[in-house]
N, C-alpha and C positions, 0 to 999 in steps of 0.2 A: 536595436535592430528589429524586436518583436514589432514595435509601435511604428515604426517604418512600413514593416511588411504590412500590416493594417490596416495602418492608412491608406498604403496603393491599393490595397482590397479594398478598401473601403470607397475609392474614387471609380473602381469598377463597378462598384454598385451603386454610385452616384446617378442621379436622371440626367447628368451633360458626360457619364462617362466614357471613356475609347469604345465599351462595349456599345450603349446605345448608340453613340453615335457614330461606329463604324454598321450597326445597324439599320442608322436614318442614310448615311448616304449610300452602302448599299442600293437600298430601296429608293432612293432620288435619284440612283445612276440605272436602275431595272426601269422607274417608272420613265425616265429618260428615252431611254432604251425601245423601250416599246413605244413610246408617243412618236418618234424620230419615224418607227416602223409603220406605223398602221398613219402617217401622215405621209409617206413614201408610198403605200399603198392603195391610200383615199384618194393621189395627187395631189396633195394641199404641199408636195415639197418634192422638187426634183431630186434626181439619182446626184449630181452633184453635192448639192448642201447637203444629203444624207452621205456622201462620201465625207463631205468639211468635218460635218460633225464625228464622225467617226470615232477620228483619232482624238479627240474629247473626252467621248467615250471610255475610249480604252483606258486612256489616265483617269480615269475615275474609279475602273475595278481595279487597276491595277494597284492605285491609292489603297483600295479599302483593302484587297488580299495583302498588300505589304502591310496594312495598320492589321489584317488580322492574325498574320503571322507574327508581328510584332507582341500581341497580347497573349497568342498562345504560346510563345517560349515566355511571358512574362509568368503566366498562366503554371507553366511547365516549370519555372525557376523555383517559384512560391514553391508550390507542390513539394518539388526536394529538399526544400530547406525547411518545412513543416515534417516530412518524412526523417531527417537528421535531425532535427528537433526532439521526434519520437521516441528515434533510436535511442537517444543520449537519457530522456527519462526514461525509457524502459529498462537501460542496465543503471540507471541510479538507484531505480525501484528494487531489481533483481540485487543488489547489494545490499538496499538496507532490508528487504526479506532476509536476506543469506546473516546479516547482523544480527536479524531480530530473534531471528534462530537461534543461532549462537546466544545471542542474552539466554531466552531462553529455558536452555538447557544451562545455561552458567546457574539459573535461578534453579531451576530442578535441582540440581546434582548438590546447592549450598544448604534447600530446603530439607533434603535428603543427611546431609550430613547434622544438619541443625537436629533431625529425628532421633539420629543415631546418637550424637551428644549427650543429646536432652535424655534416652534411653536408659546412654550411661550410667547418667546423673542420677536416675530414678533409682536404678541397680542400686550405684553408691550409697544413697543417701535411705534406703531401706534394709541393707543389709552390711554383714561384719564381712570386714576387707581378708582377716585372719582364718577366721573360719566359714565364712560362707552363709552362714544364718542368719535366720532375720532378726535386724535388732529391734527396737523397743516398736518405733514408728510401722514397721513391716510387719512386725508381731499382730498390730491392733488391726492394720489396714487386713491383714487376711485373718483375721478371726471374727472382725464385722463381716467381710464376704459372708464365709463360711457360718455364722450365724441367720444372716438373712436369708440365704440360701437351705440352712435347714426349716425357715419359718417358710418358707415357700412350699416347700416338699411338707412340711407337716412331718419332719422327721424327726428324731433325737439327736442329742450332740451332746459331747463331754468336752471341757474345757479345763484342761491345766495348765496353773503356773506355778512358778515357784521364785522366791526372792531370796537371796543370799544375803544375809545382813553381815553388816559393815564391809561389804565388797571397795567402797568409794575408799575407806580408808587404805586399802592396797593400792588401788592406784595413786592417791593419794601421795602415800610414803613410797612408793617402789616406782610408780609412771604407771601408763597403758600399758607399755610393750609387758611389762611382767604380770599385769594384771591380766592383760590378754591367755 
């Protein structure tokens, strides 16, 4: 249907199209028109053959206003059916924004969760599930902070630790839970 409509457009803007050449006879039936007049007027043609001619005449504007009201609903049909054409991509469009949206936010809110996870995970994996303190890996991560951060400041720092030997052998023989 698109390639249809294009084509009749296209034969309007043709050099032999309805448009020119409801503009060449036009102007054949003006140039008519007046020769008929001013050879009525010279005398070079009586009042009768300017009546013959007349009605000649008349079917010739009459030709081109019916060929031009013909082009201008053609004119007019095109028009609305590019206009409904419009419409139809403008809420395709307005859907897939409203989609794209929705994605989105599906992507924020999983990015978001994915933070909160990974957060968890950090929690977990630097500190004891039983008591809350930091185990081995969270111990070093925040006593490198806190050491680099005294060498910044140029301040002092004390650092203790202490190892309970043969602790493994309790878990060991007894599990975590009692070693805990």
């Amino acid at each position: 249907a698109q390639d249809s409509a294009f084509g009749r457009l296209a034969a309007v803007n043709a050099p032999d199209s309805t448009l020119v050449g409801l503009a060449r006879r036009l102007s054949s039936a003006t140039y008519d028109w007046n020769r008929s007049n001013d050879d009525l007027v010279a005398g070079r043609q009586s009042i009768e053959a300017a009546i013959d001619r007349l009605g000649e005449q008349q079917q010739k504007y009459r030709a081109a206003l019916d060929e031009g009201e013909t082009l201008e609903k053609f004119i007019g049909d095109e028009v609305g059916a590019m206009r409904e054409r419009v419409s139809v991509l403008e809420r395709r469009w307005a859907l897939a924004s409203v989609a794209l949206a929705a994605l989105g936010a599906a992507a924020g809110l999983m990015v978001l969760l994915m933070m909160r996870l990974s957060h968890q995970q950090s929690t977990l994996a630097r500190t004891d599930p039983l008591t809350g303190l930091f185990n081995r890996l969270g111990f070093e991560e925040l006593a490198t902070r806190e050491l680099l951060r005294a060498r910044r400041n140029g301040s002092a720092i004390t650092l203790v630790t202490f190892d309970l030997d043969g602790f493994k052998q309790v878990n060991d023989a007894r599990g975590h839970a009692a070693g805990d």
